[in-house]
N, C-alpha and C positions, 0 to 999 in steps of 0.2 A: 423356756424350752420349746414351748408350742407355738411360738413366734418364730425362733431358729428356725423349726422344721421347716416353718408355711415358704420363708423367702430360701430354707437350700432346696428345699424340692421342687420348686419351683418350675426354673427354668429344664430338670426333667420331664413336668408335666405338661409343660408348652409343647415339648419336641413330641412325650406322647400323642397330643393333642394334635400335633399336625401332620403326625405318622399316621392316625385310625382318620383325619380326612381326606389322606393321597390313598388310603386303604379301600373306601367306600365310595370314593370316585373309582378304583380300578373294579371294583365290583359292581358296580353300577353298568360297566361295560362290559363284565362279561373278562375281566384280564388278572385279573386277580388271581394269583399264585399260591404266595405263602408270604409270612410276614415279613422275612430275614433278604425279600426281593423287595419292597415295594417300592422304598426308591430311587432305585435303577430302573425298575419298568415302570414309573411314574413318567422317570427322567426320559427315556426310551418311546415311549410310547403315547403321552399327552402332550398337549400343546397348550397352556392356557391364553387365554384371549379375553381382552379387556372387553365389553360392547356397553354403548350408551340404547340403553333399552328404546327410546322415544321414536329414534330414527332408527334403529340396528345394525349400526355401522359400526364394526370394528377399530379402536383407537389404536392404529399401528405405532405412535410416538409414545417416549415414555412420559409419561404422566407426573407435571410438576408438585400434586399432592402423592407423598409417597403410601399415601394412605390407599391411595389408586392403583397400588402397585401392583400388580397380580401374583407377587409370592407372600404377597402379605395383609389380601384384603380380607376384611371380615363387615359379612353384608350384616350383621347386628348394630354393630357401630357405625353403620355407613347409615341405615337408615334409619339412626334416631341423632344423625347430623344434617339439620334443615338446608345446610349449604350442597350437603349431598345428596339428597333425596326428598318427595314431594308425598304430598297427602295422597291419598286416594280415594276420590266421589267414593260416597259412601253404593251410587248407584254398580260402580263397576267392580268395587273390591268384594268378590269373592269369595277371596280368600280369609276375607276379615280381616289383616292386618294394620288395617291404620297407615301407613307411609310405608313407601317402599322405595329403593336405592335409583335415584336416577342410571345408578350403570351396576353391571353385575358383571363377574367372571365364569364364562363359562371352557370345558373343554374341547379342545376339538383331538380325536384318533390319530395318529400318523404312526406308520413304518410298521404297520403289518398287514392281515388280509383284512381285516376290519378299517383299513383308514380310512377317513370322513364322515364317519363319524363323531356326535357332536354327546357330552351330558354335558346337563344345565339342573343348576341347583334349582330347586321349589322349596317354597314354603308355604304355611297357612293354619289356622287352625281346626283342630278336632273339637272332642267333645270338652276335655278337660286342659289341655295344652297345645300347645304352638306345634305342630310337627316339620323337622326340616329332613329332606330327601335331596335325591337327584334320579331323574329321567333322562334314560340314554338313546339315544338314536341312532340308524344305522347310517352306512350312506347316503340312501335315500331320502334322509332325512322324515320317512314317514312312519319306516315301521322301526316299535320299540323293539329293544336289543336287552334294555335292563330297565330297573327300577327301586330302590332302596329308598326307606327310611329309616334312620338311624337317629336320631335323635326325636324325644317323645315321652309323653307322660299320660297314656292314657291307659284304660282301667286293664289288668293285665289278663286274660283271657277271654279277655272282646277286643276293644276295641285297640289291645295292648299285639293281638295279630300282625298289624301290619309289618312287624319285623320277621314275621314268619316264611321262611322260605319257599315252602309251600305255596304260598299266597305272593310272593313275590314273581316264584315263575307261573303263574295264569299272566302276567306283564309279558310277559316275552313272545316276541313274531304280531302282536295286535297292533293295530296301523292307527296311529294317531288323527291323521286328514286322509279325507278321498283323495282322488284323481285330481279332484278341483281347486285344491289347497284348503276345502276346509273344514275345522275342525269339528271331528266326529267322537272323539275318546270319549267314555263314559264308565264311570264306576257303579255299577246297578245295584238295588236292592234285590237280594235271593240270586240266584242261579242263572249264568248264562245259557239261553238256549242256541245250542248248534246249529242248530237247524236254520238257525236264524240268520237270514243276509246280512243283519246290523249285527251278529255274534263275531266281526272283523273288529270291529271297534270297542267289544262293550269286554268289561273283566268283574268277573263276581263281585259281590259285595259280602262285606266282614259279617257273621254269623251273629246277633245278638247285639251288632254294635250301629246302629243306623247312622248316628249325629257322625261318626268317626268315616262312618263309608260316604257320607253326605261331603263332610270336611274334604277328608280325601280328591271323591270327585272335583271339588270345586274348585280346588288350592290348584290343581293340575288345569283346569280349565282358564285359568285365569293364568300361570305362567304360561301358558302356551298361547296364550290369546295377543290382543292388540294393545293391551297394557303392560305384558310381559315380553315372551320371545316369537312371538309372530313374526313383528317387522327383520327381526334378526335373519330369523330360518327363511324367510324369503329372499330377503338379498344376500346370502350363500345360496340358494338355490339359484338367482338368478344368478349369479356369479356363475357356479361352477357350467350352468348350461353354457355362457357364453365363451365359455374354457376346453367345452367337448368337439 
């Protein structure tokens, strides 16, 4: 009987499953409704986009592994297949995870006052688990717009915060890179001071919970860096300048 269940329930927990990730991308951006919308203004309002992290060029053709398909990739599987994804120097991973996806999907905004607009999934580890999020960006591609992590196993009133909403918006209007393209984000220990010129960049850190705000900072420094989505947000930025 509890075989029956596992394979009829199945295929509802899948569509669960891919309902609460069109859910936490739209909330990651700031579009998020109500549940009985999401995908309509999934459909409506995201564009997802294949990109090969190395170079950050967009794969406009579809993709002969369907595994690459972007209504159906899943970067867990992707990057514990050696043909899809590569080690990572133990000097540059950050993040700690060990291999990561030669290519990732990320979204890009369209058809409202928010369009271009990009979130891009992150991940990496905390103190006790893997945490996976997504980081959203405005137009400008500098200043953050959202920030969610939604999946996570850390201890639940430390370092278990991070899904705290609270704490999610000190992420919102903080500018990822200067003027110069480069990156400045920082998750601190204690308290951001105001007062402080680098208080553009910097966003509190988790109350009791160090390794987890340590994590955090680092997971995000490394997808947004030269190993993750640097090469990407540059060449949309240079794009869209040569488009204005």
């Amino acid at each position: 009987m509890v075989a029956t269940s596992v394979v009829l329930l199945r295929p509802r927990q899948q569509v669960n499953q891919e309902l609460d990730k069109l859910k936490n991308i739209l909330q990651a951006a700031n579009l998020y409704t109500d549940d009985a919308a999401v995908k309509k203004t999934f459909q409506e309002k995201i564009r997802p986009l294949l990109v090969e992290l190395a170079t950050g060029q967009i794969i406009s053709e579809t993709p002969s592994d369907k595994r690459l398909d972007p209504a159906r990739f899943d970067s867990k599987a992707i990057a514990r297949d050696p043909a899809l994804s590569r080690t990572t120097p133990s000097a540059d991973d950050l993040a700690h995870i060990g291999r990561q996806p030669k290519y990732m999907v990320v979204y890009e905004v369209v058809g409202n006052d928010q369009a271009g607009g990009v979130i891009l999934p992150v991940y990496g580890k905390g103190l006790w688990s893997t945490l996976y999020g997504f980081i959203a960006f405005g137009p400008d591609l500098q200043t953050i717009t959202g920030f969610i992590i939604y999946e996570h196993g850390e201890t639940p009133g430390l370092g278990g915060e991070v899904d705290n909403p609270l704490w999610r918006a000190k992420w919102v209007g903080k500018r990822a890179f200067d003027d110069s393209g480069q990156l400045k984000i920082e998750v601190i220990k204690g308290k951001v001071d105001p007062t402080s010129p680098q208080s553009q960049y910097q966003i509190d850190g988790l109350s009791g919970a160090t390794l987890t705000t340590r994590g955090i900072d680092q997971l995000v420094k490394f997808w947004l860096g030269e190993n993750g989505y640097g090469p990407f947000l540059r060449n949309l930025q240079a794009k869209r300048m040569r488009n204005e």
